[in-house]
NUVO-73033 format. One record per residue (C-alpha): residue in three letters; x, y, z. Coordinates in steps of 0.5 Angstrom, whole numbers, padded with zeros to 4 digits. Example, Ala and Ser with C-alpha at 12.3 -4.5 7.8 and 13.67 -1.06 7.14 Angstrom:
2
+-----+-------+-------+-------+
!   r !  east ! north !    up !
+-----+-------+-------+-------+
! Ala !  0025 ! -0009 !  0016 !
! Ser !  0027 ! -0002 !  0014 !
+-----+-------+-------+-------+
//
This chain:
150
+-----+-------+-------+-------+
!   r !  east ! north !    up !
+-----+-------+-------+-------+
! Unk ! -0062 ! -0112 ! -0084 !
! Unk ! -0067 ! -0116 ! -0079 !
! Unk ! -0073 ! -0112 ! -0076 !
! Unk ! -0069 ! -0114 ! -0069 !
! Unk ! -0062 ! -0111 ! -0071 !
! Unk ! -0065 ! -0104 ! -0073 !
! Unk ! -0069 ! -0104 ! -0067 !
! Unk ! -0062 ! -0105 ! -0063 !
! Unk ! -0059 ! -0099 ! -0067 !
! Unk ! -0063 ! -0094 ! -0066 !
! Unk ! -0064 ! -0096 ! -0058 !
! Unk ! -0056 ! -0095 ! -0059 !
! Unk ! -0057 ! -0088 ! -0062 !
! Unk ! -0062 ! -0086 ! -0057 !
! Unk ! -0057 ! -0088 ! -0051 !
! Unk ! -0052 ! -0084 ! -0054 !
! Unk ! -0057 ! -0078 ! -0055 !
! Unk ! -0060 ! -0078 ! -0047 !
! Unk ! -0051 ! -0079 ! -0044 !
! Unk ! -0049 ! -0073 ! -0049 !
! Unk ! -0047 ! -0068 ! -0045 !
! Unk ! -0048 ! -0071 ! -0039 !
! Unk ! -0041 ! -0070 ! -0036 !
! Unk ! -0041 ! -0062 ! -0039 !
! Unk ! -0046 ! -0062 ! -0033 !
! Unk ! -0043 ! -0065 ! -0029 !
! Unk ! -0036 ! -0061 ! -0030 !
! Unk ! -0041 ! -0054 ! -0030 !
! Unk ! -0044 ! -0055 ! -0023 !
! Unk ! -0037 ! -0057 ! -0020 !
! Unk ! -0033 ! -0052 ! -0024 !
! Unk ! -0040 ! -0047 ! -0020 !
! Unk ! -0038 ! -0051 ! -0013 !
! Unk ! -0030 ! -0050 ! -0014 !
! Unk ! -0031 ! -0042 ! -0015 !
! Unk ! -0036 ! -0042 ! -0009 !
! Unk ! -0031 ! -0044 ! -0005 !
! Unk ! -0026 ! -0040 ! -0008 !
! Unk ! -0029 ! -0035 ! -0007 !
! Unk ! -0030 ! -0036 !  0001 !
! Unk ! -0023 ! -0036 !  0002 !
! Unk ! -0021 ! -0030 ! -0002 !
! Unk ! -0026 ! -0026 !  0000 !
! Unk ! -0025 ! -0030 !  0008 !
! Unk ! -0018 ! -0028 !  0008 !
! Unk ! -0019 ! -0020 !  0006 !
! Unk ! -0024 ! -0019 !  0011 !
! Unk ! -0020 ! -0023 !  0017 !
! Unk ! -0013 ! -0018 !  0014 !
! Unk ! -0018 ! -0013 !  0014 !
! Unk ! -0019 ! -0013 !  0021 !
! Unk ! -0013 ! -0015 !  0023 !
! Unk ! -0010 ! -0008 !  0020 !
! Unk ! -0015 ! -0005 !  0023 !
! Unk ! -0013 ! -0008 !  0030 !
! Unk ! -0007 ! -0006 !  0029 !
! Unk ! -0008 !  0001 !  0027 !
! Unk ! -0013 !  0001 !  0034 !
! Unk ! -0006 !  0000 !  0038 !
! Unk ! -0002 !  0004 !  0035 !
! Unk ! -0007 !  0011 !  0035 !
! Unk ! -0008 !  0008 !  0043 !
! Unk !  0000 !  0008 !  0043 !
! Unk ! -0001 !  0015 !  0040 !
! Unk ! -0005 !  0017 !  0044 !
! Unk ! -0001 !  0015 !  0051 !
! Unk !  0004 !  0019 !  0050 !
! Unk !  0001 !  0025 !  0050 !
! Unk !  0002 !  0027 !  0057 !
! Unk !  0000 !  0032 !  0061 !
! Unk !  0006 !  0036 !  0062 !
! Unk !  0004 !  0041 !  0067 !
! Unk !  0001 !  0036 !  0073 !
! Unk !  0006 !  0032 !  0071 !
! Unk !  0012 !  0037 !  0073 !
! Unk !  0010 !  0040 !  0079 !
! Unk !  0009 !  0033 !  0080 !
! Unk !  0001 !  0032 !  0081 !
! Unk !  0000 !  0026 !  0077 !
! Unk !  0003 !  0023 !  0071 !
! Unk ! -0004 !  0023 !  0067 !
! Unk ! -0004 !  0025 !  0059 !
! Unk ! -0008 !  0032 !  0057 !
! Unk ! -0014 !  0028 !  0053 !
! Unk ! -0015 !  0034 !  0048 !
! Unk ! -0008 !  0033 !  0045 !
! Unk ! -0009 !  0026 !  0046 !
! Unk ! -0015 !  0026 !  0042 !
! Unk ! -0013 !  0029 !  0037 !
! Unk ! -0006 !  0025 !  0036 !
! Unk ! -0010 !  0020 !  0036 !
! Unk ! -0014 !  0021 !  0031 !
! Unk ! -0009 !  0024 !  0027 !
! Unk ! -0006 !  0017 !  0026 !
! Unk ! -0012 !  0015 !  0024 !
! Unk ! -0013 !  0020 !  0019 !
! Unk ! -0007 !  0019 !  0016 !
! Unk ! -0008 !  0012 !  0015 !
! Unk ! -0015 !  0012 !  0012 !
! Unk ! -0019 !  0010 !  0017 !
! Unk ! -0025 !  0013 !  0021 !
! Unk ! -0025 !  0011 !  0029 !
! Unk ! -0027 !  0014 !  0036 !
! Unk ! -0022 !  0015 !  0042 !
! Unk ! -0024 !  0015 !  0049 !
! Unk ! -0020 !  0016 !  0055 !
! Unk ! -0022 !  0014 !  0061 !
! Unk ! -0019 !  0012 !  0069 !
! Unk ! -0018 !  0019 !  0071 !
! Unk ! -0014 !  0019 !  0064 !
! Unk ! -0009 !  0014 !  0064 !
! Unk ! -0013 !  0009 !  0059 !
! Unk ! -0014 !  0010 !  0053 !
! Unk ! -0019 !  0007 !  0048 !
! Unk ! -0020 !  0006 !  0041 !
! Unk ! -0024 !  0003 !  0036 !
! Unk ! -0023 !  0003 !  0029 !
! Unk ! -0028 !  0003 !  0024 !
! Unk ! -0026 !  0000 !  0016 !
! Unk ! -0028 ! -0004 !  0010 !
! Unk ! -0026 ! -0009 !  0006 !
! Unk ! -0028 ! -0009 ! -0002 !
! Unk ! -0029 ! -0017 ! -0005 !
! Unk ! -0027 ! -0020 ! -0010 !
! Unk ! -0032 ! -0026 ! -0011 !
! Unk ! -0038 ! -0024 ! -0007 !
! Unk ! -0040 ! -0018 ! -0010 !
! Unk ! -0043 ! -0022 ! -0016 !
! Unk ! -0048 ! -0024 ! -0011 !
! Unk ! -0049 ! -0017 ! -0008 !
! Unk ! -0044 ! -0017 ! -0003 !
! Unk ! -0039 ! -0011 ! -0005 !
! Unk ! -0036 ! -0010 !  0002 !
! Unk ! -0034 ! -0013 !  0009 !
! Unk ! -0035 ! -0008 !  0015 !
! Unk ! -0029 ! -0008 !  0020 !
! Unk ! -0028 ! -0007 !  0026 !
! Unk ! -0021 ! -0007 !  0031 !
! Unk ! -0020 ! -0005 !  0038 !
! Unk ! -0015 ! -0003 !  0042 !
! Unk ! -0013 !  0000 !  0049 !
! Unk ! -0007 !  0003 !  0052 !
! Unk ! -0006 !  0005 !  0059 !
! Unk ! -0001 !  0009 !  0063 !
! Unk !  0004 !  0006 !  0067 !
! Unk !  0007 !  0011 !  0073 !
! Unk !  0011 !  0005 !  0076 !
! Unk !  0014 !  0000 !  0075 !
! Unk !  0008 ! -0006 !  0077 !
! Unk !  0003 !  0000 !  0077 !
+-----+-------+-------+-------+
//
């Protein structure tokens, strides 16, 4: 064996060394980039759920709330308003029972009535950075109609 071909040889193995596991590094870095972006749709989904669930608990306690009518004004013919105690109460019952935390509030003379639900989203992925809830909010408003175009 020449001085020429042990050189080649252990240029050839020295080569080798310096690309092995170059593509584990490669798969390791896309493997973190695909997780990544996983992550984001899982969690991005849960969160837009989230608070989708919390605008429709919104409407529905404001429905709720709309059909609270004050019976007294409403029968000597008065006005046809909703009593905003039983309203407010109705319609935080609904969000009690359904496990979230909101404010109502009635306003235009008691034919509108608002409400804001406040509720969370628990992450799957983003807590392995610290993010273990998404804050959510839905609103909806609900008013009383009298007359037909009224």
């Amino acid at each position: 064996m020449t001085l020429i071909s042990v050189l080649k040889n252990r240029a050839t193995a020295a080569k080798e060394r310096r690309e092995h596991g170059s593509m584990s590094l490669f798969f390791a870095v896309t493997t973190v980039g695909l997780l990544l972006v996983m992550g984001l749709l899982v969690d991005g989904g849960g969160a837009l759920n989230a608070s989708n669930r919390a605008t429709s608990l919104a409407q529905e306690a404001a429905r709720t709330a709309g059909q609270q009518i004050d019976p007294a004004q409403a029968i000597e013919g008065k006005a046809i308003t909703i009593d905003p105690e039983a309203a407010q109460g109705a319609a935080q019952d609904y969000l009690a029972a359904a496990g979230v935390d909101g404010d109502v509030q009635i306003t235009d003379a008691g034919r509108t009535m608002t409400v804001t639900v406040h509720d969370t989203y628990n992450t799957t992925f983003a807590q392995l950075i610290g993010q273990g809830t998404i804050n959510v909010t839905g609103h909806a408003s609900a008013h009383l109609q009298t007359q037909a175009g009224g």
